[in-house]
C-alpha positions in Angstrom: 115.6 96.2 89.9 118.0 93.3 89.7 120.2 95.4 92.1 117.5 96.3 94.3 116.9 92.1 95.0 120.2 91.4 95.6 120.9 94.2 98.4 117.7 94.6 99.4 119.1 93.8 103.1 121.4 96.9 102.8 118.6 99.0 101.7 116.7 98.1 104.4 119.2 98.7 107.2 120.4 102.3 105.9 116.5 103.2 105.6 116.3 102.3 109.5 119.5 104.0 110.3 117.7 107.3 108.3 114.2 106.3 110.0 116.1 106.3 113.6 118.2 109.4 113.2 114.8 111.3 112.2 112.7 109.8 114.7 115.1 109.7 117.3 115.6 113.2 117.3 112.8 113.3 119.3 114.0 110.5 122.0 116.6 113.3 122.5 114.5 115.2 124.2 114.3 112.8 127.5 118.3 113.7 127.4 117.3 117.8 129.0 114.7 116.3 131.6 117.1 114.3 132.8 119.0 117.4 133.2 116.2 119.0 134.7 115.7 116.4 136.9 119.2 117.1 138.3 118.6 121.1 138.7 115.5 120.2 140.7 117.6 118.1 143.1 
């Protein structure tokens, strides 16, 4: 636990990097309307 206290920071910042690449899997998704976008042009 000590270890845990004195990198808690780090912790926190690669559990938002793992939160943002699972989540933001689904932000990819505006990437093929975009493309779709340009098809309907």
């Amino acid at each position: 636990m000590e270890w845990f206290s004195q990198n808690w920071a780090w912790v926190l910042l690669i559990a938002g990097f793992i939160a943002m690449h699972m989540f933001g899997h689904g932000g990819h998704g505006s990437q093929p309307q975009r493309a779709t976008k340009k098809r309907g042009k």
